[in-house]
N, CA and C atoms of all chains as a GROMACS GRO file, in nm:
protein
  438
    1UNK      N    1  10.946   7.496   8.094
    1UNK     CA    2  11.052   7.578   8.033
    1UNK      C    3  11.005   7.721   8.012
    2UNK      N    4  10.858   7.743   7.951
    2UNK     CA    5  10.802   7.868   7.950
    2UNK      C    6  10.789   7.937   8.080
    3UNK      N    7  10.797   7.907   8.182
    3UNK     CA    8  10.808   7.956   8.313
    3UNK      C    9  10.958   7.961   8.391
    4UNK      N   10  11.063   7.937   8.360
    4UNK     CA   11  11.168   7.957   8.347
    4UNK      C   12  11.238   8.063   8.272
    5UNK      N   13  11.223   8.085   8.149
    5UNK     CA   14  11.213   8.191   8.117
    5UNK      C   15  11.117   8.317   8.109
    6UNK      N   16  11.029   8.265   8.188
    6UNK     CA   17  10.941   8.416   8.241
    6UNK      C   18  11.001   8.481   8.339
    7UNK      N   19  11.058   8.343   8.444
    7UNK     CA   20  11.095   8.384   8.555
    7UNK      C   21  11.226   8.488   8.512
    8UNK      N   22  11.304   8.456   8.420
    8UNK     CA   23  11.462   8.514   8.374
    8UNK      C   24  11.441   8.646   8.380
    9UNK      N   25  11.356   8.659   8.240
    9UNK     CA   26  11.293   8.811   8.214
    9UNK      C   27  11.239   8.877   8.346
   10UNK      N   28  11.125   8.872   8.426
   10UNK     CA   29  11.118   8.919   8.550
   10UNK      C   30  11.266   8.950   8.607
   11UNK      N   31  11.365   8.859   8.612
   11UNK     CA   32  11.471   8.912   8.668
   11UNK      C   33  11.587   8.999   8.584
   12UNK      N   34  11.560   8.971   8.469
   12UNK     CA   35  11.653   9.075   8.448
   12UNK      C   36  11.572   9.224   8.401
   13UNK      N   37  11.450   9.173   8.419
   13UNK     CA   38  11.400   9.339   8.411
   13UNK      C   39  11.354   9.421   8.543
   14UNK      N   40  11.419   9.330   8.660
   14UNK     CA   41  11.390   9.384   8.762
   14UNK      C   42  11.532   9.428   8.856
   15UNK      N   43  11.661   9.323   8.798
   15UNK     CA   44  11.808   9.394   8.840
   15UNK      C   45  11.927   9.378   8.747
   16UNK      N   46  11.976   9.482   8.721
   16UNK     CA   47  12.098   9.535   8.666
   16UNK      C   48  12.194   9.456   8.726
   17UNK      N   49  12.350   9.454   8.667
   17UNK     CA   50  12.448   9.406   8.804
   17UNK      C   51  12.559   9.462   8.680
   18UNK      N   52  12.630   9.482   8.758
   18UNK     CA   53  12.800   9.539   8.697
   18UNK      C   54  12.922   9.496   8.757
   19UNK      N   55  12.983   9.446   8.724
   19UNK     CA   56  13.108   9.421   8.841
   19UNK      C   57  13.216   9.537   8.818
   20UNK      N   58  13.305   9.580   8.947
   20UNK     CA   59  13.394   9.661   8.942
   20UNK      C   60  13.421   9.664   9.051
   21UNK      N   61  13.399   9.816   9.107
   21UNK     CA   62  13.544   9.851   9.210
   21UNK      C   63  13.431   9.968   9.241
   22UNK      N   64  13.427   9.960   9.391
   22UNK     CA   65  13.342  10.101   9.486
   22UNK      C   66  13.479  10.172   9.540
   23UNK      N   67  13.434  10.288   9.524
   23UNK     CA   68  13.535  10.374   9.573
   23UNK      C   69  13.480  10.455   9.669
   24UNK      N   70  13.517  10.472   9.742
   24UNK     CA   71  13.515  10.503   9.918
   24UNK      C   72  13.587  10.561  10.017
   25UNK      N   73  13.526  10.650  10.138
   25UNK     CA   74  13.626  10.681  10.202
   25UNK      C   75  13.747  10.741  10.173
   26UNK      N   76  13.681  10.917  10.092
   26UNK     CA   77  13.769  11.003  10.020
   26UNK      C   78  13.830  11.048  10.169
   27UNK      N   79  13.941  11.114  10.144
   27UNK     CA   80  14.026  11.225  10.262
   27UNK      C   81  13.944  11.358  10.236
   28UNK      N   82  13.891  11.403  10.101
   28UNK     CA   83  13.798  11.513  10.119
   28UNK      C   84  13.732  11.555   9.992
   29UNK      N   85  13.632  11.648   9.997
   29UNK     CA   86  13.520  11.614   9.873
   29UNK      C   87  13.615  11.650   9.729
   30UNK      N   88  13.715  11.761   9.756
   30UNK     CA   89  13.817  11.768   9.653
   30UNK      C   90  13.815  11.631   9.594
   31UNK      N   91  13.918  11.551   9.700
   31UNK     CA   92  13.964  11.405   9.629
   31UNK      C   93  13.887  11.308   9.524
   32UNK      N   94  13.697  11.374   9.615
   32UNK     CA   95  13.597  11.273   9.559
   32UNK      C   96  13.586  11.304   9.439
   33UNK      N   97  13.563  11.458   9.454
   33UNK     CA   98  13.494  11.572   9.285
   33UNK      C   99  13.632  11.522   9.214
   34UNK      N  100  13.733  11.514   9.225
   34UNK     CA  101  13.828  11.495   9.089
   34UNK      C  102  13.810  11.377   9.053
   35UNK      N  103  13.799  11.244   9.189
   35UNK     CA  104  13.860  11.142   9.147
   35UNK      C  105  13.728  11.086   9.069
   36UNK      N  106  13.576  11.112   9.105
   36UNK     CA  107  13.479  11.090   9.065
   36UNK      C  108  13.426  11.146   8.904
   37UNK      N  109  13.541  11.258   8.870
   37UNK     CA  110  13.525  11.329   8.764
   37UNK      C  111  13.601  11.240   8.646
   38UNK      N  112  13.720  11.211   8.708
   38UNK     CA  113  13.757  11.196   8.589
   38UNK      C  114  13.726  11.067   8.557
   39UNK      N  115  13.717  11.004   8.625
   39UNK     CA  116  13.641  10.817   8.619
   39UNK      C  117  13.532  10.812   8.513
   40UNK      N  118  13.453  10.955   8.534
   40UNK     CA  119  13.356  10.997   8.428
   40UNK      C  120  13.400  11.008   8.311
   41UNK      N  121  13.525  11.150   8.302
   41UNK     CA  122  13.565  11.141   8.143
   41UNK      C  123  13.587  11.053   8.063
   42UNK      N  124  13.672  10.937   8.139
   42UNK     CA  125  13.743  10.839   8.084
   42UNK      C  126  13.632  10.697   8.067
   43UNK      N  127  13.554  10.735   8.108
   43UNK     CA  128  13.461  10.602   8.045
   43UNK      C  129  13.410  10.517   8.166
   44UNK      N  130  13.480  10.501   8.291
   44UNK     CA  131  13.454  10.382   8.361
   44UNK      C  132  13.366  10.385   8.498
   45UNK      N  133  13.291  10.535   8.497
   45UNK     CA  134  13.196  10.540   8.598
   45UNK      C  135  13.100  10.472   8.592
   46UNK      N  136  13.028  10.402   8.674
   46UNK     CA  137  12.888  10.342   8.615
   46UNK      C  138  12.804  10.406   8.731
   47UNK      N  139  12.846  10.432   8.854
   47UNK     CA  140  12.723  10.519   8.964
   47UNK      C  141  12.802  10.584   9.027
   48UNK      N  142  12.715  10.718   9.070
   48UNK     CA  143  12.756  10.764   9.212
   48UNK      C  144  12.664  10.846   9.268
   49UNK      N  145  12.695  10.882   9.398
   49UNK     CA  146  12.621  10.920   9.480
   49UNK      C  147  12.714  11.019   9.538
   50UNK      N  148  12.677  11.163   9.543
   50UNK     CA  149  12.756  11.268   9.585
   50UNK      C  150  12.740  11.310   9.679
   51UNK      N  151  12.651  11.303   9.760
   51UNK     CA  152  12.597  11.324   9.887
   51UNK      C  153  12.672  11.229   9.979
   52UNK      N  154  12.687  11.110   9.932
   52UNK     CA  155  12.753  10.978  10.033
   52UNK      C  156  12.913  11.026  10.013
   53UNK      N  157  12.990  11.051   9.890
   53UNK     CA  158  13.095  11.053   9.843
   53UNK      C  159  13.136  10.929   9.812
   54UNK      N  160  13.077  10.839   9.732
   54UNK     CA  161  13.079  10.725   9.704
   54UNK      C  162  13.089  10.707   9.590
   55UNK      N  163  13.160  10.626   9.450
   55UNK     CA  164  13.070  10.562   9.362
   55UNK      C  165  13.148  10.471   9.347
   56UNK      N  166  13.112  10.372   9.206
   56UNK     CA  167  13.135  10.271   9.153
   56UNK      C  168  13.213  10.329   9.005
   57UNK      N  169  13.287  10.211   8.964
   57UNK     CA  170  13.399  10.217   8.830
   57UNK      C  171  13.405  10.042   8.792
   58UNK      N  172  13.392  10.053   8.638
   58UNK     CA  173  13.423   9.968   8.593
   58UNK      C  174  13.589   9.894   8.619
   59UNK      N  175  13.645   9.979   8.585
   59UNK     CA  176  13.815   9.944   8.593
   59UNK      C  177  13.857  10.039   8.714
   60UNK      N  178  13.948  10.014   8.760
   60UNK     CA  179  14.001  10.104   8.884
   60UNK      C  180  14.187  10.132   8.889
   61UNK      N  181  14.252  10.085   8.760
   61UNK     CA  182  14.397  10.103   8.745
   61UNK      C  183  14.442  10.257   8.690
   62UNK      N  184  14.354  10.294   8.600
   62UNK     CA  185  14.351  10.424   8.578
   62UNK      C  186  14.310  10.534   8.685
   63UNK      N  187  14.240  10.479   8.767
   63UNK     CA  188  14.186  10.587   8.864
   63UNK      C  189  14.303  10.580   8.991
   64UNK      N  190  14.390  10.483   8.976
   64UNK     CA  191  14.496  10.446   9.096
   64UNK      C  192  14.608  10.545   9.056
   65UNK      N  193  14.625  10.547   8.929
   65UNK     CA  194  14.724  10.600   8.869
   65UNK      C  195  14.702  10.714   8.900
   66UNK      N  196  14.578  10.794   8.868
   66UNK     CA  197  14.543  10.956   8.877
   66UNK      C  198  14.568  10.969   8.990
   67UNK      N  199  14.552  10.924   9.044
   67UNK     CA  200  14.552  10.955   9.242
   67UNK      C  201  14.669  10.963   9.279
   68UNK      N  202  14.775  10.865   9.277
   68UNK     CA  203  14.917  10.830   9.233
   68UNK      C  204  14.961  11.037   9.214
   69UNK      N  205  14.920  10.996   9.096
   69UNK     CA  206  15.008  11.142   9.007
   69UNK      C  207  14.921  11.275   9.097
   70UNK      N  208  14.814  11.269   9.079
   70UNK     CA  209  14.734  11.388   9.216
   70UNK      C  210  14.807  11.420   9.380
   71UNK      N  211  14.828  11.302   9.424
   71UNK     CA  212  14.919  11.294   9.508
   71UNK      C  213  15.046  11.350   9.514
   72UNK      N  214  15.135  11.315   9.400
   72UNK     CA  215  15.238  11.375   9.400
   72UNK      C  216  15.235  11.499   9.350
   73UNK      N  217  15.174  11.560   9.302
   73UNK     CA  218  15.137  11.716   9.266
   73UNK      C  219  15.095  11.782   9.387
   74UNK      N  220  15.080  11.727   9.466
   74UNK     CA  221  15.040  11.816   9.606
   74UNK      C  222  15.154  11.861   9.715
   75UNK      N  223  14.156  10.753  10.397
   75UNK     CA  224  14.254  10.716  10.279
   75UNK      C  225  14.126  10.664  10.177
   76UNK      N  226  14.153  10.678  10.083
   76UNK     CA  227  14.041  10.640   9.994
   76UNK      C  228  14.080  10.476   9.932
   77UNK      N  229  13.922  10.370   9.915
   77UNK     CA  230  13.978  10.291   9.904
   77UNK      C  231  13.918  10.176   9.806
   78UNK      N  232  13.898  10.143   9.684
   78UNK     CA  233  13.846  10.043   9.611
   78UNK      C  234  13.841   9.914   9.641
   79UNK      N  235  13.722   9.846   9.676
   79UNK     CA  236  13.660   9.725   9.703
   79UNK      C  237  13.613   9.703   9.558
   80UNK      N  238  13.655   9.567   9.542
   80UNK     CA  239  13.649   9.466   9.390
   80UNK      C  240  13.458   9.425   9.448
   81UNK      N  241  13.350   9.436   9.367
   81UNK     CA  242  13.237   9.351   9.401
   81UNK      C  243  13.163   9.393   9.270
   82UNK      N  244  13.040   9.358   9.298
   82UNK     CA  245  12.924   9.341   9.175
   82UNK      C  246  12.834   9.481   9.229
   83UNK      N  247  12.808   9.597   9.133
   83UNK     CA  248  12.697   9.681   9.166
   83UNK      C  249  12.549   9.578   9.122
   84UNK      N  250  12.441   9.604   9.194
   84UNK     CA  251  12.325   9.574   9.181
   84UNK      C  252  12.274   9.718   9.173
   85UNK      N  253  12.186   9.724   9.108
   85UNK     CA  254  12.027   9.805   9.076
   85UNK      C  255  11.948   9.726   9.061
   86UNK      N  256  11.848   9.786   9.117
   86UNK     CA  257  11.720   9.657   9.176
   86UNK      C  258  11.612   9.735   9.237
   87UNK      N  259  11.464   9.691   9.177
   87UNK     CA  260  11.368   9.767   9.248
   87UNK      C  261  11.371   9.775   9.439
   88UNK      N  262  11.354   9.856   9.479
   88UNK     CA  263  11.326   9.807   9.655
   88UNK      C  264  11.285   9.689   9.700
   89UNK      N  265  11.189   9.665   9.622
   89UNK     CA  266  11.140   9.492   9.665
   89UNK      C  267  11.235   9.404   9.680
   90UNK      N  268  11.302   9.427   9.542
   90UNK     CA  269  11.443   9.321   9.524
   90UNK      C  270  11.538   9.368   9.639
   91UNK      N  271  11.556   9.483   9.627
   91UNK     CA  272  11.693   9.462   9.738
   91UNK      C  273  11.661   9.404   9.911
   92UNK      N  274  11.527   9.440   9.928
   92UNK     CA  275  11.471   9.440  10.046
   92UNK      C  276  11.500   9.267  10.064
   93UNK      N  277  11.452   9.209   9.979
   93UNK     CA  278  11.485   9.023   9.973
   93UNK      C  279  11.638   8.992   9.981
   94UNK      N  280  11.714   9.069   9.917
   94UNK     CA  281  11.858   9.031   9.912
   94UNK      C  282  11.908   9.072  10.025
   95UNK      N  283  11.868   9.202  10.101
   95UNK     CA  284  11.902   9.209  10.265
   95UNK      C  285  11.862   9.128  10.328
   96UNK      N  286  11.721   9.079  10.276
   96UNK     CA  287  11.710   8.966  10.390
   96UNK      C  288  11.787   8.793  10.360
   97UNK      N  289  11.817   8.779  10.277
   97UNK     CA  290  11.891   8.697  10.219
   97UNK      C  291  12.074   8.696  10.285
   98UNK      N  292  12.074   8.816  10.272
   98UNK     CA  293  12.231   8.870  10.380
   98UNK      C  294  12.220   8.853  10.519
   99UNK      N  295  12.106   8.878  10.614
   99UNK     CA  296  12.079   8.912  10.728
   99UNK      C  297  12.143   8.771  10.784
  100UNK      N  298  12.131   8.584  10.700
  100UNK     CA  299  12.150   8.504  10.767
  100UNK      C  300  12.272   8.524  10.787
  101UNK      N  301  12.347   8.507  10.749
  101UNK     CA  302  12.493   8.460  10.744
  101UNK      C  303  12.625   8.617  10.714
  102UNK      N  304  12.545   8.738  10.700
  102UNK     CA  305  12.637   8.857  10.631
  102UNK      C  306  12.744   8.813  10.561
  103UNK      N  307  12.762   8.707  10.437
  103UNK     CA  308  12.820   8.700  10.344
  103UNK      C  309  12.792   8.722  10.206
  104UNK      N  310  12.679   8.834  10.215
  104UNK     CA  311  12.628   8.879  10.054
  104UNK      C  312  12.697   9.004  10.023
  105UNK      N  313  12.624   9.087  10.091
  105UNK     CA  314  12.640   9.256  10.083
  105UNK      C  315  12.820   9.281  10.128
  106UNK      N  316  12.817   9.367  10.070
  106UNK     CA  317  12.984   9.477  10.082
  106UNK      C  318  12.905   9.600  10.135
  107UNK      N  319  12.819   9.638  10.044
  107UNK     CA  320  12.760   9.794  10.134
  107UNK      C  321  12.668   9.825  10.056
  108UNK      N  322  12.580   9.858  10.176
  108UNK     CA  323  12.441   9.874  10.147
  108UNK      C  324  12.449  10.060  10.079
  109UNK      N  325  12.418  10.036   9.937
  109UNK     CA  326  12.415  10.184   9.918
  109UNK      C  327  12.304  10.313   9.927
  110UNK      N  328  12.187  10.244   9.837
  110UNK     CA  329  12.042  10.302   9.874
  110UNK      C  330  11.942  10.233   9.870
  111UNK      N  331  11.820  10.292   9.894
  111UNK     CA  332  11.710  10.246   9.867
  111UNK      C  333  11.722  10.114   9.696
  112UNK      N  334  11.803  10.094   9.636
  112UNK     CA  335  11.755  10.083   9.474
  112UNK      C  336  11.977  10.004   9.445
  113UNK      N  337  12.039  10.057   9.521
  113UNK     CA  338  12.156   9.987   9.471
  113UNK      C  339  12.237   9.939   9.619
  114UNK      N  340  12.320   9.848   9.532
  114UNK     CA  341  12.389   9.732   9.691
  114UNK      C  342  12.511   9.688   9.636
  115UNK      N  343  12.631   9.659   9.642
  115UNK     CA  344  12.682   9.598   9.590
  115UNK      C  345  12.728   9.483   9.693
  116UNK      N  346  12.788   9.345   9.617
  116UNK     CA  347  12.804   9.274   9.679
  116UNK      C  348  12.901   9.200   9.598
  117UNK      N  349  12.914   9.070   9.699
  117UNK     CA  350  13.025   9.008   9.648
  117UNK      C  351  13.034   8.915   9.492
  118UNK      N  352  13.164   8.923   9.424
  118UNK     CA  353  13.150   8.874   9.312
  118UNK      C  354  13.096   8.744   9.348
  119UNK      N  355  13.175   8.633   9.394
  119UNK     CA  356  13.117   8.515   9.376
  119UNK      C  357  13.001   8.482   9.468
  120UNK      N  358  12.926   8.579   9.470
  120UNK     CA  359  12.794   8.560   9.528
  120UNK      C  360  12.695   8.558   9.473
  121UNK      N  361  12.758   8.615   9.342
  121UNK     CA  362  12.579   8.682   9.263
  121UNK      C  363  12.539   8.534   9.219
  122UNK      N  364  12.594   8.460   9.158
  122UNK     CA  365  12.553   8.348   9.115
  122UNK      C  366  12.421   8.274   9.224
  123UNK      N  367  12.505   8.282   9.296
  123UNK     CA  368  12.394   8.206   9.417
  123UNK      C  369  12.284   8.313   9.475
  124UNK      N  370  12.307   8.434   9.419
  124UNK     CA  371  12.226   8.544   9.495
  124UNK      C  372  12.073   8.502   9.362
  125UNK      N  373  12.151   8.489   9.279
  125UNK     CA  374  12.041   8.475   9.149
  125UNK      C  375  11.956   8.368   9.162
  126UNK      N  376  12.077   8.283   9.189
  126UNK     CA  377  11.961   8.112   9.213
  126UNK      C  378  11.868   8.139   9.312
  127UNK      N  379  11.874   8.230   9.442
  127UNK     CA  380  11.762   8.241   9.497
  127UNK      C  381  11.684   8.295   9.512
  128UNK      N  382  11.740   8.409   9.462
  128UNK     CA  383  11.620   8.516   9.391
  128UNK      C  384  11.504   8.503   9.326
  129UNK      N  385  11.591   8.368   9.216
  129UNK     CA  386  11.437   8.253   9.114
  129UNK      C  387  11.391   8.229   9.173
  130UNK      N  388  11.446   8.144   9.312
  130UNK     CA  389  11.327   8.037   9.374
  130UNK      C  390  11.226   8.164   9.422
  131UNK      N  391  11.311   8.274   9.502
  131UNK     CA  392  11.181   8.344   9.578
  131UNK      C  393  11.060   8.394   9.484
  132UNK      N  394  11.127   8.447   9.357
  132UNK     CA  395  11.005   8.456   9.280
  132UNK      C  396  10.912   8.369   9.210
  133UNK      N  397  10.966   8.276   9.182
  133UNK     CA  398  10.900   8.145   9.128
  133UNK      C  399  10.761   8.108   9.289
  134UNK      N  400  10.808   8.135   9.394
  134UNK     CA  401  10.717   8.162   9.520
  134UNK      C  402  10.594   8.244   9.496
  135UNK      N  403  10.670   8.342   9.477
  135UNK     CA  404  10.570   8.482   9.436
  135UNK      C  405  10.473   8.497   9.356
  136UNK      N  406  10.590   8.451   9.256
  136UNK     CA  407  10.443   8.441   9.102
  136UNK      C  408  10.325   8.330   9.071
  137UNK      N  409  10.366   8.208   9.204
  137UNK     CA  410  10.298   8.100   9.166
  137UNK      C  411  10.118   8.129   9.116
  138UNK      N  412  10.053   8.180   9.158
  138UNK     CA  413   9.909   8.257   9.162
  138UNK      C  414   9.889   8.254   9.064
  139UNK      N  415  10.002   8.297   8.938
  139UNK     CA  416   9.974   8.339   8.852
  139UNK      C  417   9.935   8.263   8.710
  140UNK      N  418  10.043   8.107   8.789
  140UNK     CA  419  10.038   8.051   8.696
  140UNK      C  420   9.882   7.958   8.646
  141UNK      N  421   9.819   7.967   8.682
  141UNK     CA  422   9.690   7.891   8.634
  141UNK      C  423   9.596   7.993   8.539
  142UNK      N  424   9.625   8.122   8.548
  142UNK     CA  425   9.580   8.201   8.424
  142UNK      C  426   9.628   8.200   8.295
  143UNK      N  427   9.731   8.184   8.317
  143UNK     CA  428   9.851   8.127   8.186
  143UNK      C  429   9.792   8.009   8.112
  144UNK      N  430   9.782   7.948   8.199
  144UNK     CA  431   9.747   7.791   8.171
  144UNK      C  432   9.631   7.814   8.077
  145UNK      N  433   9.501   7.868   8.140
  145UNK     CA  434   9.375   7.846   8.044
  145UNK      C  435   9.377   7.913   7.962
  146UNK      N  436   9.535   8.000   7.867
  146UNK     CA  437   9.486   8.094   7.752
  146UNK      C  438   9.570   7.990   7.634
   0.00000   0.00000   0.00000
């Protein structure tokens, strides 16, 4: 049992995990920098990578919506 | 068009992810996309089983270790 939970600890001090929603495959870095921004304000970014134009979000209904309403402002 | 895929982010030393690619390589039903050196995400109902083998591989790894344990 003491080696079972050694093994746990080794793993959870060796990977993180989050579930959500990758966001991907912007139309252009505009789309990314806002849509990646505000995912930030609002709480539900957990990574990104700006160079790829990539990241990750906890929730993704709010960020559908912004896009939604971004969209139609254009 | 921009587009949200539902999965699990991982962060994970290189070692780790390097095992979980190779863990994907059989069958490519782990990974969604390989992001860097250190993150991956993959599929929700995978991690479960990604974990169970992750133990065994380390329970592999660490075996060496265990007989120092033992004599303290």
């Amino acid at each position: 049992v003491v080696d079972q939970i050694r093994l746990w600890q080794l793993e959870n001090e060796r990977m993180r995990t989050a579930a959500g929603f990758l966001f991907k495959d912007f139309d252009t870095p505009d789309e990314y920098a806002a849509l990646s921004g505000y995912a930030d304000e609002i709480g539900v970014l957990v990574w990104r990578n700006d160079r790829k134009k990539v990241f990750f979000a906890s929730k993704f209904e709010q960020l559908r919506d912004y896009l939604k309403s971004r969209k139609k402002a254009e | 068009m921009v587009r949200a895929i539902r999965g699990v982010l991982i962060e994970c030393e290189p070692a780790i992810k390097s095992i979980i690619v190779h863990f994907d390589s059989v069958n490519n039903d782990i990974i969604i996309e390989d992001l860097d050196e250190t993150h991956l995400v993959v599929k929700e109902n995978m991690v479960h089983v990604l974990k169970q083998k992750l133990e065994e591989r380390l329970k592999e790894t660490y075996r060496p270790e265990e007989p120092l344990q033992d004599s303290e």
